[in-house]
TIVOGU-398603 format. One record per residue: residue number from 1; residue in three letters; x, y, z of N, C-alpha, C, O, CB in turn. Coordinates in pm, whole numbers, plus 50000, padded with zeros to 5 digits. Glycine has a CB too. Example, Ala and Ser with C-alpha at 12.3 -4.5 7.8 and 13.67 -1.06 7.14 Angstrom:
2
> resi,resn,n_xx,n_yy,n_zz,ca_xx,ca_yy,ca_zz,c_xx,c_yy,c_zz,o_xx,o_yy,o_zz,cb_xx,cb_yy,cb_zz
> 1,ALA,51319,49431,50780,51230,49550,50780,51320,49670,50780,51424,49668,50846,51131,49553,50905
> 2,SER,51285,49775,50708,51367,49894,50714,51290,50003,50787,51341,50114,50804,51408,49940,50572
//
This chain:
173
> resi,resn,n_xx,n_yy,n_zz,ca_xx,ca_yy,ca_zz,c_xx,c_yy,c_zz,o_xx,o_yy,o_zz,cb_xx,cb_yy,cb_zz
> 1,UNK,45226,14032,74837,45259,13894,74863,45179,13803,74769,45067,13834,74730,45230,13858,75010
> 2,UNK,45251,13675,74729,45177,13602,74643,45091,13487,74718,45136,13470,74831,45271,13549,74541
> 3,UNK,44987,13406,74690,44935,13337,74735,44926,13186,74661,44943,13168,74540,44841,13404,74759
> 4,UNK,44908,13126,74718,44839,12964,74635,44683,12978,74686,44631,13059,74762,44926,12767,74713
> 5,UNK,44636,12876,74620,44493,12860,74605,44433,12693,74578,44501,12611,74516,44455,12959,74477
> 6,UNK,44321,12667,74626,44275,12539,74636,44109,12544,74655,44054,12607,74745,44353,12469,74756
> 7,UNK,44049,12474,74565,43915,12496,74545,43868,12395,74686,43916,12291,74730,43859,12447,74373
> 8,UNK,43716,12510,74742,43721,12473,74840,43599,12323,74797,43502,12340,74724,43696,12602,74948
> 9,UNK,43631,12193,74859,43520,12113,74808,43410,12139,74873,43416,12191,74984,43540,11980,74813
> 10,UNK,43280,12105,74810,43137,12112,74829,43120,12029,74947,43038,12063,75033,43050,12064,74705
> 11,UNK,43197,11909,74963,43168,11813,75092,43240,11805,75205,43238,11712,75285,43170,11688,75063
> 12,UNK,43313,11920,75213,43433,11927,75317,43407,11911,75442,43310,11980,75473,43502,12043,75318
> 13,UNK,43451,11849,75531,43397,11796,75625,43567,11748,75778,43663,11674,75755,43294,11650,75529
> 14,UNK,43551,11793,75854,43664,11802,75948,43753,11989,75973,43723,12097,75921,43780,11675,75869
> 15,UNK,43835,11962,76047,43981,12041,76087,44046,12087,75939,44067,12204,75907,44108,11920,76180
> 16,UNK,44069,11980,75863,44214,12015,75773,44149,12005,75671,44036,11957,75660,44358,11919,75772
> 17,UNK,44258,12079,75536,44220,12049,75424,44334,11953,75431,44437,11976,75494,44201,12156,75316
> 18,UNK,44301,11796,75332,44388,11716,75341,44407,11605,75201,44310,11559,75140,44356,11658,75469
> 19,UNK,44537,11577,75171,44548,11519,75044,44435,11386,75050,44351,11378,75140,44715,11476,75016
> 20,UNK,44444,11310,74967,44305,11210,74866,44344,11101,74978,44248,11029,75007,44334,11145,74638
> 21,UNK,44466,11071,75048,44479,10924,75104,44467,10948,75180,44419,10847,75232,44564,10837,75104
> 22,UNK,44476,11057,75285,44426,11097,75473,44287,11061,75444,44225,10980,75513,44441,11298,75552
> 23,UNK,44219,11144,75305,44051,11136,75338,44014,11001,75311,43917,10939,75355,43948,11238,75240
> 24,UNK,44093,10967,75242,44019,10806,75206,43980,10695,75395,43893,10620,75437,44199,10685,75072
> 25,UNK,44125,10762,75454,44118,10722,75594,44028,10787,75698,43971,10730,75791,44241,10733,75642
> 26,UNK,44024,10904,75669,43943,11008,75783,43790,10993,75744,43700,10980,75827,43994,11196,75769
> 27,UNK,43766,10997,75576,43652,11029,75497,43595,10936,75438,43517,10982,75355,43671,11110,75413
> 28,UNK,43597,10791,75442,43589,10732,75280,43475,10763,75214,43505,10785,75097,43595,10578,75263
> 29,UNK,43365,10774,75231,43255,10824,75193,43283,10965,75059,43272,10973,74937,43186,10868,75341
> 30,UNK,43329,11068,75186,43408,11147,75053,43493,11140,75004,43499,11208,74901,43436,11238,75045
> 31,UNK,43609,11058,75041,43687,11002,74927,43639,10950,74799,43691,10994,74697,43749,10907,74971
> 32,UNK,43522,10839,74791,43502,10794,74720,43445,10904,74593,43463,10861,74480,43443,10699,74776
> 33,UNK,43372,11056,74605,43299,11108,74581,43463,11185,74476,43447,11225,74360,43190,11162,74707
> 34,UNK,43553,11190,74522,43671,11300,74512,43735,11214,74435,43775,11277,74337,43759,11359,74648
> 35,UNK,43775,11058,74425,43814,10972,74377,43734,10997,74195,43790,10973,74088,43781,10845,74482
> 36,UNK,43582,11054,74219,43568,11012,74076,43672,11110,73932,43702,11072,73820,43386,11033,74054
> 37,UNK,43704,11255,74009,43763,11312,73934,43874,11265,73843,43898,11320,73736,43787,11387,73992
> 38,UNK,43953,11143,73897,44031,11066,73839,43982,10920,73736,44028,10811,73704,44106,11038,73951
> 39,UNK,43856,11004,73712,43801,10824,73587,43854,10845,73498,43853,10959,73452,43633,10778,73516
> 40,UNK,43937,10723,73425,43954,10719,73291,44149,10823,73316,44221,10869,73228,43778,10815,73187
> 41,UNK,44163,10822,73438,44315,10843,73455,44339,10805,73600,44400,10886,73670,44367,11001,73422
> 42,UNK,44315,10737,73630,44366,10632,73735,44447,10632,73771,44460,10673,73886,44373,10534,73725
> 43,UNK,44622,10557,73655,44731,10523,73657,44783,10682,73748,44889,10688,73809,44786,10476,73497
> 44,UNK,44689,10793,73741,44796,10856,73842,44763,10853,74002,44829,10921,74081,44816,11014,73802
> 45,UNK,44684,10792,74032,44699,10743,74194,44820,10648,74265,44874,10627,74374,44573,10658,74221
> 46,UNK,44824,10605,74120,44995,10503,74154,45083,10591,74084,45163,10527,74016,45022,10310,74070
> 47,UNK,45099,10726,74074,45228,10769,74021,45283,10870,74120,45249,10977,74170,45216,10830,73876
> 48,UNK,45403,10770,74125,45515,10841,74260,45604,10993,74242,45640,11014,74126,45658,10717,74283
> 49,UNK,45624,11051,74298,45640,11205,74310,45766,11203,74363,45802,11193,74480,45533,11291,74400
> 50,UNK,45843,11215,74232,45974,11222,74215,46027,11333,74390,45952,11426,74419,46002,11306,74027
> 51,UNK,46133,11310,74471,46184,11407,74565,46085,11356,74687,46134,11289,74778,46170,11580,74512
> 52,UNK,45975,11381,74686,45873,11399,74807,45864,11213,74879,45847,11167,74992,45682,11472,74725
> 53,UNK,45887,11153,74748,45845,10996,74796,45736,10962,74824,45729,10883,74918,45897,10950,74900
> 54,UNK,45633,10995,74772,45517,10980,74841,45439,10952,74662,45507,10970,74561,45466,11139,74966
> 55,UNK,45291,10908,74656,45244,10899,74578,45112,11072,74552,45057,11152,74627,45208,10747,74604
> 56,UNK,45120,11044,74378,44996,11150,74372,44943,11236,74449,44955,11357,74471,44903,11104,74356
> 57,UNK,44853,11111,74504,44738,11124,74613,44728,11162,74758,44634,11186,74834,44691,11019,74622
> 58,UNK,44892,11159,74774,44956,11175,74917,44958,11327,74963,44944,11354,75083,45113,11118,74916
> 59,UNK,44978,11438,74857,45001,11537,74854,44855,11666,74828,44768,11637,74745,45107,11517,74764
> 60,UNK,44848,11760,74881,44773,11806,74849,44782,11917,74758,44862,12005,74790,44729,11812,74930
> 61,UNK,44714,11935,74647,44753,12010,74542,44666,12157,74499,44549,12185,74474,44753,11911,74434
> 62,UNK,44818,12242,74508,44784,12374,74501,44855,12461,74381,44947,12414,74314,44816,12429,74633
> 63,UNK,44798,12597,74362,44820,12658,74235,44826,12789,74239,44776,12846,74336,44730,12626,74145
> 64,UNK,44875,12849,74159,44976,12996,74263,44865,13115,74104,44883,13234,74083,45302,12988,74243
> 65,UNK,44762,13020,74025,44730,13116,73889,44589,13183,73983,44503,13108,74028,44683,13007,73695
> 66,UNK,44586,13284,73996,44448,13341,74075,44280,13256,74059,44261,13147,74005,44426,13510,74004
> 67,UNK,44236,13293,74084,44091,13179,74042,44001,13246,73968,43911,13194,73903,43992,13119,74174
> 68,UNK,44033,13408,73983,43991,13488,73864,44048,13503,73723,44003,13549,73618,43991,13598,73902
> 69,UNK,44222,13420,73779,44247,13442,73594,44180,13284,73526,44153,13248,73411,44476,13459,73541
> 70,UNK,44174,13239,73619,44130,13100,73573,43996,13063,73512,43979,12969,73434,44137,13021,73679
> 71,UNK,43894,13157,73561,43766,13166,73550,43737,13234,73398,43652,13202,73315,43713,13245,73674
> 72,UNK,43873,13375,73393,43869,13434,73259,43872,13343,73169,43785,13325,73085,43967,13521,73230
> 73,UNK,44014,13253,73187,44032,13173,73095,43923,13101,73030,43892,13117,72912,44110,13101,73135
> 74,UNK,43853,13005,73129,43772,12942,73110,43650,12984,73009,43612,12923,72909,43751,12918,73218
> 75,UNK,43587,13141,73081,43491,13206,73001,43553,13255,72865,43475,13317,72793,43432,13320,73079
> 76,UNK,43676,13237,72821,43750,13269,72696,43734,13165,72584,43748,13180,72463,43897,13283,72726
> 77,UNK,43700,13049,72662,43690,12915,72616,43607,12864,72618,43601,12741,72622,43744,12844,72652
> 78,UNK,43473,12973,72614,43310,12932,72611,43278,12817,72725,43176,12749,72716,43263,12862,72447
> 79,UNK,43373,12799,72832,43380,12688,72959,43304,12778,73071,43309,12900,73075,43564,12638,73017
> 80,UNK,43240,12704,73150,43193,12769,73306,43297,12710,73418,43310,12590,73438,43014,12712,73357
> 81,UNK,43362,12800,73481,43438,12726,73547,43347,12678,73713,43300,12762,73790,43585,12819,73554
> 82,UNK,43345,12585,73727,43233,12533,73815,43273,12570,73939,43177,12621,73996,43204,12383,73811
> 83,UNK,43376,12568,74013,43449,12642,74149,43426,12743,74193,43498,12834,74150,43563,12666,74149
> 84,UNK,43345,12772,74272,43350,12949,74282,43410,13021,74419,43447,13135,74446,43182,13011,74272
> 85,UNK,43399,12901,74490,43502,12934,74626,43593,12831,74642,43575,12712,74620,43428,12945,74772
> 86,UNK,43727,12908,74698,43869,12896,74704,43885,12906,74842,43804,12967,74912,43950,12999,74623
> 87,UNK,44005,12837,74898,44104,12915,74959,44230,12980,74947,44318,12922,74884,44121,12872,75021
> 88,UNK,44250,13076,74991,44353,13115,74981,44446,13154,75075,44436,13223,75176,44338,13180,74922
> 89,UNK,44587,13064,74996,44671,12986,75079,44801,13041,75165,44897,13000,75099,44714,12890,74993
> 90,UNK,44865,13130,75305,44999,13189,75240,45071,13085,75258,45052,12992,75336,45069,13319,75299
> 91,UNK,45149,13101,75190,45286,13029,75141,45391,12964,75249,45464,12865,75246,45370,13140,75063
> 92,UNK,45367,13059,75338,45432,13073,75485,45423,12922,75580,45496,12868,75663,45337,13205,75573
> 93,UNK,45293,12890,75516,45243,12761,75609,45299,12649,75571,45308,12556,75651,45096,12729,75608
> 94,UNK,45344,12639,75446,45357,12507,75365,45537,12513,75461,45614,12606,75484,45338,12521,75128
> 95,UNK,45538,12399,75484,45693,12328,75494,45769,12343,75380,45705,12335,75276,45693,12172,75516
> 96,UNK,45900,12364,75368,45940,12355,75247,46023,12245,75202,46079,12246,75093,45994,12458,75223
> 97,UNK,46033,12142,75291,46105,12009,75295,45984,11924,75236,46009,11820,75175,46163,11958,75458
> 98,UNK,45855,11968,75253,45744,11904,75239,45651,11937,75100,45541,11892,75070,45676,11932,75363
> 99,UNK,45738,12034,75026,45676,12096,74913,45733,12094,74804,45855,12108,74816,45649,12209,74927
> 100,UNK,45680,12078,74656,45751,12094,74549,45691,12136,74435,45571,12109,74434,45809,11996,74527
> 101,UNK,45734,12195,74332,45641,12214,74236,45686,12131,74097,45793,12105,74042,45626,12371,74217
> 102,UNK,45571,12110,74077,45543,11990,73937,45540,12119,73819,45429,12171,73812,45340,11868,73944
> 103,UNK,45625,12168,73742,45628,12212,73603,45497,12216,73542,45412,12305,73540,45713,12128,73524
> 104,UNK,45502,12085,73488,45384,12076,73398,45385,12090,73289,45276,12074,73235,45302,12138,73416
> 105,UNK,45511,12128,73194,45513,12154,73103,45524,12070,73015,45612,12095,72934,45566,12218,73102
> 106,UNK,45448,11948,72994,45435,11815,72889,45323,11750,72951,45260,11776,73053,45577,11702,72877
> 107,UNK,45310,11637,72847,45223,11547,72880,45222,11423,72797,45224,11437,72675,45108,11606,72881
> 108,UNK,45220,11327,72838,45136,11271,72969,45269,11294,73034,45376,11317,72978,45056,11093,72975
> 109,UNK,45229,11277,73224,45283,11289,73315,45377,11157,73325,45350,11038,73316,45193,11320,73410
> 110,UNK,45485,11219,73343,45601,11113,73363,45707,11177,73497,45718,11289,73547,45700,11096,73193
> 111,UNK,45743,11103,73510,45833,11096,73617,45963,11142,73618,46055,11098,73687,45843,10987,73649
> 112,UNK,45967,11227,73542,46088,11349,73493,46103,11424,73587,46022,11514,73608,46060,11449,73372
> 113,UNK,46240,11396,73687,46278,11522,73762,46298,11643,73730,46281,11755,73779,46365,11512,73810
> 114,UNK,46335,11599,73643,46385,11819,73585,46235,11876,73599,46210,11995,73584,46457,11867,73337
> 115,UNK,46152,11790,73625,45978,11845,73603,45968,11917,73710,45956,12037,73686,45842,11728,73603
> 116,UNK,45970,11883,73840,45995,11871,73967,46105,11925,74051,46208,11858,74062,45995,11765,73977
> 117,UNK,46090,12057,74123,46149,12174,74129,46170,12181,74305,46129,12096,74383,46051,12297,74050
> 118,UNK,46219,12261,74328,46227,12286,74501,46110,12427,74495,46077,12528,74432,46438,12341,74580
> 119,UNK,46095,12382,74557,45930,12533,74629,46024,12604,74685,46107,12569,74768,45767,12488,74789
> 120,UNK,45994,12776,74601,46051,12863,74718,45938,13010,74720,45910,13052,74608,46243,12910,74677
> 121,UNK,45904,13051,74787,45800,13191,74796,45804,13262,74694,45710,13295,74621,45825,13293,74902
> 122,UNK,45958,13297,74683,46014,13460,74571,45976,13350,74439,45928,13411,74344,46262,13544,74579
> 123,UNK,45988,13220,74421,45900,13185,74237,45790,13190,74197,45759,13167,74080,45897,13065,74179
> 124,UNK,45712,13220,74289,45520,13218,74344,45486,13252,74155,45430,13183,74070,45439,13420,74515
> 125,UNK,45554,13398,74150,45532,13477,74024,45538,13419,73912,45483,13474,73816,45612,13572,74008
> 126,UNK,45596,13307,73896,45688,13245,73746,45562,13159,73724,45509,13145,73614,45877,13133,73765
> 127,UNK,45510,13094,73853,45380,12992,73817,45253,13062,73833,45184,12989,73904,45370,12857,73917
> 128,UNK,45186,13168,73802,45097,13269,73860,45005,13267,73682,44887,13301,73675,45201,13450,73934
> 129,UNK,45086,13223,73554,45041,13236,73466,45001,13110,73411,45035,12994,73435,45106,13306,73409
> 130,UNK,44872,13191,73283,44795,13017,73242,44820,13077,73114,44783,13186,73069,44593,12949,73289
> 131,UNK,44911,12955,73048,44990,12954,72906,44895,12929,72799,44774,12909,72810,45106,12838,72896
> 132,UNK,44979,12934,72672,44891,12974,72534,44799,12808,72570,44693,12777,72624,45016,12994,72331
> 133,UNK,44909,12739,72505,44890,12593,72537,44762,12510,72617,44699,12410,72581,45000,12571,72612
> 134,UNK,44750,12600,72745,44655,12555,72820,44471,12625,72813,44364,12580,72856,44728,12576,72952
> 135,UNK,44521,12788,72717,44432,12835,72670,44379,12774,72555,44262,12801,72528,44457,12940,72659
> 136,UNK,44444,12693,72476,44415,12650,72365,44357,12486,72347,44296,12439,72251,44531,12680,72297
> 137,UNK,44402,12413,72483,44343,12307,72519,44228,12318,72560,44144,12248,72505,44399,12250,72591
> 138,UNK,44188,12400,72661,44055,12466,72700,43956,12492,72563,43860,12414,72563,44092,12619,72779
> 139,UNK,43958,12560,72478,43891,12569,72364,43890,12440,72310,43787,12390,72266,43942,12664,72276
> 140,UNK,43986,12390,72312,43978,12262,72234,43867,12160,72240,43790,12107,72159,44084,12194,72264
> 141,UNK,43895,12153,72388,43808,12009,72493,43667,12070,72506,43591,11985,72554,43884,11973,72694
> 142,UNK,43598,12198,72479,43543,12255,72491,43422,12236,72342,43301,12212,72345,43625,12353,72532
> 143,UNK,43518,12260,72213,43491,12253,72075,43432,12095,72086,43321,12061,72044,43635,12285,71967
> 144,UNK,43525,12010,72149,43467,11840,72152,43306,11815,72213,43218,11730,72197,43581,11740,72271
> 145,UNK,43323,11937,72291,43180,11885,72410,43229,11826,72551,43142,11775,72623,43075,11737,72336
> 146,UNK,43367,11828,72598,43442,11788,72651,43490,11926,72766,43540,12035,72739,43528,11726,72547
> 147,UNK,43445,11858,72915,43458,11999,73023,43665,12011,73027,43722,11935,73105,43357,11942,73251
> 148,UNK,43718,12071,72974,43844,12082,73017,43919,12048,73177,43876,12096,73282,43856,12204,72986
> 149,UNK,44020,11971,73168,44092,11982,73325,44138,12102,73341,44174,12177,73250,44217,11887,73357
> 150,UNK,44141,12140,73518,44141,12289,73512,44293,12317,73516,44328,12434,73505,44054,12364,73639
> 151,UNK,44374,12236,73529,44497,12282,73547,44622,12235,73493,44739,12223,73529,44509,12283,73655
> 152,UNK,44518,12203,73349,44641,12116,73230,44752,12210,73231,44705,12323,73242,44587,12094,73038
> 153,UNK,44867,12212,73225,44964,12243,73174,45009,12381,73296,45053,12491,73262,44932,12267,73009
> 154,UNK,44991,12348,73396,44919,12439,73516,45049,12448,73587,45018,12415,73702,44777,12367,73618
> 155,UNK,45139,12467,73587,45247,12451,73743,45163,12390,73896,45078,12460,73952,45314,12648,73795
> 156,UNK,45197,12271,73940,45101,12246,74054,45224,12251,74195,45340,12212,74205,45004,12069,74026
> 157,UNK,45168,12289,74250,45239,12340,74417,45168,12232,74473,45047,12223,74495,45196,12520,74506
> 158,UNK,45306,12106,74503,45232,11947,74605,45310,11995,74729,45416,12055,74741,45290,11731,74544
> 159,UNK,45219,11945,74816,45232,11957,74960,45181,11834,75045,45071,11781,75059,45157,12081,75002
> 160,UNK,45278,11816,75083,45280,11656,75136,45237,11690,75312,45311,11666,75407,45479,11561,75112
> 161,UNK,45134,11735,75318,45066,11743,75436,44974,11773,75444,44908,11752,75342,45098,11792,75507
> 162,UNK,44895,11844,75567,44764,11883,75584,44753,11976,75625,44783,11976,75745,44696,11825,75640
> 163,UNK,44711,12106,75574,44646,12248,75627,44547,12274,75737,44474,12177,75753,44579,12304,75524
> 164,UNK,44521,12381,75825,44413,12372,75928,44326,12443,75824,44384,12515,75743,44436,12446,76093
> 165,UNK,44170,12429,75816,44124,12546,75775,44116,12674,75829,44104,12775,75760,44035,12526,75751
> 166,UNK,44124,12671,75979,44104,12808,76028,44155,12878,75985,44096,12986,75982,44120,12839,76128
> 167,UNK,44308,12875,75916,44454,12927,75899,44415,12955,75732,44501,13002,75658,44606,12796,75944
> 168,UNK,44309,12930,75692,44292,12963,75543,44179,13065,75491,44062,13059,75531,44266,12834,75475
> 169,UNK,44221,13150,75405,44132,13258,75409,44033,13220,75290,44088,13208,75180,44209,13404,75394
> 170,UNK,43868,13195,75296,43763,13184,75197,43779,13330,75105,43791,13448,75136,43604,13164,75279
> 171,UNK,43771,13241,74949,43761,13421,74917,43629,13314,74755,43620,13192,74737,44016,13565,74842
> 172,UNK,43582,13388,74705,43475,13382,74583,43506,13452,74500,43564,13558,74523,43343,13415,74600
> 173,UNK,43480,13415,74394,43483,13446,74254,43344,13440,74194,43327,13463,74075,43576,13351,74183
//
């Protein structure tokens, strides 16, 4: 069976794992802390998610590439990947009226449906890989002095709800 995955945060705090605008309500404190990952790209807290209707931030975002191939990558790219515990997600839980996957295959992020796919279990496999492209950005941002985003060019699995943690299995890398 395939899985998704979601780095577990350092400040996690409650029941659920939950997208950026529940915590801003449940959390603001750690919102504000989770908010900084977006400096200097902002404009995507206001960017609406083609199908789901909801913004960015609404959704919580998951990734079907293991956290060990991710970590390879990273160490391929003279990068430390700073995450070392995950959860891991089944598939089973996510709604599928409530889920979609973002491509990823361009940039900057635009609001291109064809980007923006219907979630189904049996595609888990198709998004499971981290492309030349994203190996080669990694070196890149890396060569600058620059920590790479971890999931440029990444297929992202949005889920427009909230997970229990109990229901999620801790695993380390």
């Amino acid at each position: 069976m395939r899985y998704l995955y979601h780095v577990i945060p350092e400040n996690l705090q409650g029941q659920y794992l939950m997208p950026l605008n529940q915590l801003k309500k449940n959390h603001p404190e750690i919102y504000q802390e989770h908010l900084k990952k977006y400096e200097g790209r902002e404009s995507l807290l206001k960017f609406k998610i083609p199908k789901l209707n909801c913004l960015w931030n609404d959704v919580i975002h998951l990734t079907a590439v293991q956290p060990k191939k991710l970590d390879e990558a990273f160490r391929e790219a003279e990068a430390d990947l700073k995450w070392r515990k995950w959860f891991k997600v089944n598939p089973e839980l996510l709604e599928p009226n409530r889920t979609i996957v973002y491509l990823y295959k361009k940039r900057p992020l635009i609001a291109d449906p064809t980007e923006f796919v219907p979630f189904k279990v049996n595609d888990l496999s198709k998004y499971s890989h981290i492309g030349e492209k994203t190996r080669d950005y990694f070196k890149e941002e890396v060569s600058k002095g620059r920590r790479p985003l971890m999931f440029h060019l990444v297929p992202h699995v949005l889920y427009k709800g909230k997970l229990k943690i109990k229901d999620l299995e801790v695993i380390e890398i």
